[in-house]
C-alpha positions as CSV (number, residue, x, y, z in Angstrom):
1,X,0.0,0.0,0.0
2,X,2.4,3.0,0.8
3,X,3.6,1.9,-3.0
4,X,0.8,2.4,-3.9
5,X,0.0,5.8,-2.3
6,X,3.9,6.8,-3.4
7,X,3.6,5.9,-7.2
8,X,0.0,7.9,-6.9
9,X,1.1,10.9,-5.3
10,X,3.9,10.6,-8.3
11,X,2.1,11.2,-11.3
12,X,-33.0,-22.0,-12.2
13,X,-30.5,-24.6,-12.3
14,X,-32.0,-26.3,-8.3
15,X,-35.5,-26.3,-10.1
16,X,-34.2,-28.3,-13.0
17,X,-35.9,-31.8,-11.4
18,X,-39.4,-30.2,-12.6
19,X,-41.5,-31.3,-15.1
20,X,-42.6,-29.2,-17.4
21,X,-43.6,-25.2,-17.3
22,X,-43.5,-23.3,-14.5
23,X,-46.7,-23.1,-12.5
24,X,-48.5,-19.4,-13.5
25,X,-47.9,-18.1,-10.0
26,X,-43.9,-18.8,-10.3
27,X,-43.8,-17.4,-13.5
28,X,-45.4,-14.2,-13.3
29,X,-43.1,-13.6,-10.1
30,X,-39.7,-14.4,-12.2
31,X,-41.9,-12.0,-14.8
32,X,-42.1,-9.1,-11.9
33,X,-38.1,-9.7,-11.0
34,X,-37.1,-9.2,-14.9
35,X,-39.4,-6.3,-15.1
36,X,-37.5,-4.9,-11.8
37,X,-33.9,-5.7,-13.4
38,X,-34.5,-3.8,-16.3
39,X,-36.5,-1.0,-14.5
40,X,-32.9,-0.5,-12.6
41,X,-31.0,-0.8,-15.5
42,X,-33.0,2.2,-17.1
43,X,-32.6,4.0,-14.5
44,X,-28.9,3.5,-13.9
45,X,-27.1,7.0,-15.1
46,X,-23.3,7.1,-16.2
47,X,-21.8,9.9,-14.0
48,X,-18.2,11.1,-15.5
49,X,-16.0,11.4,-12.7
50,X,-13.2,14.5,-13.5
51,X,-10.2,14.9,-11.7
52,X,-7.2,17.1,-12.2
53,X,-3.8,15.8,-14.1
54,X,-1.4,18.2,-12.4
55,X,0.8,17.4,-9.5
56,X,2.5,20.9,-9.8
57,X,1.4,24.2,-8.7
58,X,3.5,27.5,-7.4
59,X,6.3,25.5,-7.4
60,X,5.1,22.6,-4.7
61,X,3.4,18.9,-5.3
62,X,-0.6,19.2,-5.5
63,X,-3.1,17.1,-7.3
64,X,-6.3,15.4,-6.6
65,X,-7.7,16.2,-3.1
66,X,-8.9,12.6,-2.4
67,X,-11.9,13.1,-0.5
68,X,-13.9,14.7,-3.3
69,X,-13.1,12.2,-6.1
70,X,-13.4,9.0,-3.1
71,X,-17.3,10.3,-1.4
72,X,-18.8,11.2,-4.9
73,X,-18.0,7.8,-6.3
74,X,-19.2,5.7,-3.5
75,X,-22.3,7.9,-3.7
76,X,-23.0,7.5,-7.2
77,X,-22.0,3.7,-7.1
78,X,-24.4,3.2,-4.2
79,X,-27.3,5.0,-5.9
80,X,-26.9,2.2,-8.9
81,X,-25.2,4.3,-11.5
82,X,-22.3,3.7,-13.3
83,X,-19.0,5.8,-12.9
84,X,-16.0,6.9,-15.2
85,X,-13.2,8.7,-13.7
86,X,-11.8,10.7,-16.1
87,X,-9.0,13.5,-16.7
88,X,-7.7,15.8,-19.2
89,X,-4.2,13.6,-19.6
90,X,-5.8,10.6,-18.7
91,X,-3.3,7.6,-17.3
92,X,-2.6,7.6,-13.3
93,X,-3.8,11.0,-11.2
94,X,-1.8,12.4,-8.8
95,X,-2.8,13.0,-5.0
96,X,-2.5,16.0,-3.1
97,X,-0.7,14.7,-0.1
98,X,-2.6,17.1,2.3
99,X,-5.7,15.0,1.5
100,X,-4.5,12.5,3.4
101,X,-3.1,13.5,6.5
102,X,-5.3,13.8,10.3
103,X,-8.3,15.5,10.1
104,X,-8.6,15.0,6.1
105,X,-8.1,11.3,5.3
106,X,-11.7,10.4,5.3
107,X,-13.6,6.9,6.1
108,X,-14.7,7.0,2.5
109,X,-10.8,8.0,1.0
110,X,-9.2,5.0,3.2
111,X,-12.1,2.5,1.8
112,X,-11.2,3.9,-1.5
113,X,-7.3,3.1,-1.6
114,X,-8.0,-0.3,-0.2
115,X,-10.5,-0.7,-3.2
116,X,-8.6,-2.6,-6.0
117,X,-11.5,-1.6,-8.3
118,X,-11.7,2.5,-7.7
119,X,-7.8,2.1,-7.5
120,X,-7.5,0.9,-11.2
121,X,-9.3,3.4,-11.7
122,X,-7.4,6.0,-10.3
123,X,-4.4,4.7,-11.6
124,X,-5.9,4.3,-15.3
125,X,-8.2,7.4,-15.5
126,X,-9.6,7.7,-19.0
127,X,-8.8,10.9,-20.6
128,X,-11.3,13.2,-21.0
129,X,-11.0,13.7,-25.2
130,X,-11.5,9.8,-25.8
131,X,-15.1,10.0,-23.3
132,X,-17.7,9.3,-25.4
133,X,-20.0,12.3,-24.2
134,X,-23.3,11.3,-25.8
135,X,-23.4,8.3,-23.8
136,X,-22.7,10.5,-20.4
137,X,-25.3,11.8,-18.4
138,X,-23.4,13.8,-16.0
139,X,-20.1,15.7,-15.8
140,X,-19.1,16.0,-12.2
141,X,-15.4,17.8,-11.7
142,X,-13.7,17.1,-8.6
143,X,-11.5,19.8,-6.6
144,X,-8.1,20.1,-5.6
145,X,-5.5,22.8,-6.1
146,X,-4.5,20.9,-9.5
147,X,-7.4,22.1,-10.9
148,X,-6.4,25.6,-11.2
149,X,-3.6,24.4,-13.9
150,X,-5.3,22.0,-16.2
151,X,-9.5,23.2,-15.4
152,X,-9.2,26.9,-15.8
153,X,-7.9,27.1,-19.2
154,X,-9.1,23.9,-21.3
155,X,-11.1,24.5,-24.2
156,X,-12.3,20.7,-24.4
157,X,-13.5,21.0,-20.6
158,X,-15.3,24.5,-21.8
159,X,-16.9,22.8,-24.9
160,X,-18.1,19.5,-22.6
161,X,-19.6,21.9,-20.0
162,X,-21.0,24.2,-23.0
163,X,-22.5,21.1,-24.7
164,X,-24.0,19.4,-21.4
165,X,-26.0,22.8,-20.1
166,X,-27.5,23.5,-23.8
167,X,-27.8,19.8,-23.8
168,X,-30.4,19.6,-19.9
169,X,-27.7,17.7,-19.3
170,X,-26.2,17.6,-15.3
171,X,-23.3,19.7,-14.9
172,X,-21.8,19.6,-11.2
173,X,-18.3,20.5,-9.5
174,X,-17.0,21.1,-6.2
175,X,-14.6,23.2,-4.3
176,X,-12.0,24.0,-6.6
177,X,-14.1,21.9,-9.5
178,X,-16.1,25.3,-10.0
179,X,-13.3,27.0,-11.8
180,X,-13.8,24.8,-14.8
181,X,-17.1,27.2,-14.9
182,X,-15.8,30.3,-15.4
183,X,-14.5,30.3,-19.1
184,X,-17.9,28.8,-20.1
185,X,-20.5,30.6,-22.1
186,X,-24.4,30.3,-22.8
187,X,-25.5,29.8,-26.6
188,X,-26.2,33.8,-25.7
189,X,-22.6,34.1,-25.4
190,X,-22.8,35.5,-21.7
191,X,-21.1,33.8,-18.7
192,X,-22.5,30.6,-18.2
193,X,-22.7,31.4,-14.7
194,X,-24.6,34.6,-15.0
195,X,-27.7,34.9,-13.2
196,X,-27.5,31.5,-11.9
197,X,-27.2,30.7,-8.2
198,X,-23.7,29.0,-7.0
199,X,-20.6,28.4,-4.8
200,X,-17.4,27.0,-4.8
201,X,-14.2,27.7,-2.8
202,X,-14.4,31.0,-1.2
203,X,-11.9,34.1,-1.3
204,X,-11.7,33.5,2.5
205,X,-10.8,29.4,2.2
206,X,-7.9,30.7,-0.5
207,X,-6.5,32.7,2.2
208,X,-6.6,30.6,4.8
209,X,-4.7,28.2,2.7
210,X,-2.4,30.7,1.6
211,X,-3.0,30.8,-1.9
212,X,-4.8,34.1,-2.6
213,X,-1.6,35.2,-4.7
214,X,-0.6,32.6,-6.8
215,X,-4.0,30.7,-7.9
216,X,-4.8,32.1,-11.5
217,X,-8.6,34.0,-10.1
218,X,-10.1,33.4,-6.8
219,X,-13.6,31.6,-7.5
220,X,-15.9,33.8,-5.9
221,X,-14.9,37.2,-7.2
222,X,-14.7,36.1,-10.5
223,X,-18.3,34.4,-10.6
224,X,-19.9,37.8,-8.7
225,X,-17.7,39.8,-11.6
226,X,-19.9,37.5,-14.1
227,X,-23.1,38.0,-12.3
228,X,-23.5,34.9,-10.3
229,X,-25.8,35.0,-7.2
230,X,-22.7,33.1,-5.6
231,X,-23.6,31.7,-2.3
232,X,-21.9,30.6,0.5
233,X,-21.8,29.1,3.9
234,X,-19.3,29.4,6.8
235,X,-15.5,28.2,5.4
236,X,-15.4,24.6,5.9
237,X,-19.0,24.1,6.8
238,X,-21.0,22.1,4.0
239,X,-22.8,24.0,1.4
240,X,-24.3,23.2,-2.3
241,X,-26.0,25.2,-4.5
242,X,-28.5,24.0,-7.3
243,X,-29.1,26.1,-10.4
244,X,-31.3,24.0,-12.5
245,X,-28.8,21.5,-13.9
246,X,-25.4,23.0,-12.7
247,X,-24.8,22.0,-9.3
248,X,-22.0,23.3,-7.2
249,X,-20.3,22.3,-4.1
250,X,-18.3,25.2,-2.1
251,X,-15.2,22.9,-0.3
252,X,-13.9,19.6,0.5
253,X,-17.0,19.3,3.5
254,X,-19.6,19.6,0.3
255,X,-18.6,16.6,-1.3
256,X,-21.6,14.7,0.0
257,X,-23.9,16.8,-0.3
258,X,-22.9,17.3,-3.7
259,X,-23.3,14.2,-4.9
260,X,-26.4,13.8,-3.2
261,X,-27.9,16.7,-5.1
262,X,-26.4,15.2,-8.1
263,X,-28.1,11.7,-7.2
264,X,-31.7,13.5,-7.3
265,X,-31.2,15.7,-10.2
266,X,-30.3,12.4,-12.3
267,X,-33.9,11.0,-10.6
């Protein structure tokens, strides 16, 4: 395991004695389970998991913070849909170290690197140009300070997130996953984010962090210079905002949330 975490933070067969058909009775319940299994199939949504691809930033490590890739997955998987994790370079995604040290290593983040499945795919993350976006249902961008290298400036994430909103289509990020946000437009051509209610990491969170001075824009004066009715909660408290379909998370505490607003608007 602390490989592992290294190289990561790197880069009817008992009824057969019967006779004949099935009474009526036995087959109009295997009838009702079929009907059930493909109910839950049509329901099942395919979420597209996005995490960053940088492990630089203002001259230090960063990357993925765990926690909001690792509680949005579970979530998702839990609620019967399928997930894709996904990033712009595709290939292994790097972890912010931070993520996993006391106080920050979540239940769900420790289930996940002890999860050969979500560690494959971790470790193999599709890359985002090769998704094929007609067959996804929701985009949902994951934070961590890697984001503000490879999400802020990326026209394929801009076109995606363009696509999805003209599209109905769910659109949802969290703490530093909001960023990818600000270089879209409406088919108007205004800020996508204009007019619509949301959050993300907040101008006093950046601070607190130390980062005020070297991330590209701070998140929430650049949505309130677009016009957002950006929204917020006490720093490090849970907090999510829903805007039709564009859902957004304001730090690593709104991960759950977050997905759970997700989990109804794919209802």
């Amino acid at each position: 395991m602390a490989r592992l975490i290294a190289a990561l933070l790197s880069v009817g067969t008992s009824c057969a004695f019967l006779a004949g058909p099935l009474p009526a009775r036995s087959r109009s319940l295997r009838q009702v389970r079929e009907a059930n299994r493909k109910a839950n199939v049509m329901s099942a949504k395919n979420v597209a998991i996005i995490s960053t691809s940088a492990g630089s930033f203002a001259g230090g490590p960063t990357g993925l913070w765990l926690e909001e890739l690792a509680t949005p997955y579970y979530a998702f998987k839990q609620a019967g849909h399928e997930v894709i994790v996904a990033s712009p370079a595709g290939g292994a995604i790097p972890i912010d170290a931070g993520s996993m040290g006391e106080g920050f290593f979540t239940d769900e983040s420790k289930k996940f690197l002890h999860d050969p499945e979500a560690v494959g795919a971790l470790c193999h993350s599709v890359k985002f140009s090769a998704l094929d976006l007609g067959k996804v249902d929701c985009l949902y961008f994951a934070g961590g300070h890697g984001t503000v290298v490879d999400f802020a400036d990326n026209a394929e994430l801009k076109a995606a997130v363009e696509s999805f909103y003209a599209g109905g289509k769910v659109v949802a990020a969290a703490c530093h996953g909001p960023i990818v946000l600000a270089q879209c437009v409406k088919p108007d051509g205004t800020p996508l984010i204009s007019g619509l209610a949301c959050t993300g990491f907040t101008d006093s969170e950046e601070a607190a962090v130390g980062l005020t001075g070297k991330v590209p824009f701070l998140i929430e004066t650049r949505f309130k210079e677009q016009g957002g009715l950006f929204e917020s909660g006490a720093d490090w408290n849970p907090k999510v905002v829903t805007a039709g379909k564009i859902i957004t998370g304001q730090n690593p505490q709104s991960s759950a949330v977050t997905a759970e607003a997700v989990i109804a608007a794919l209802a």
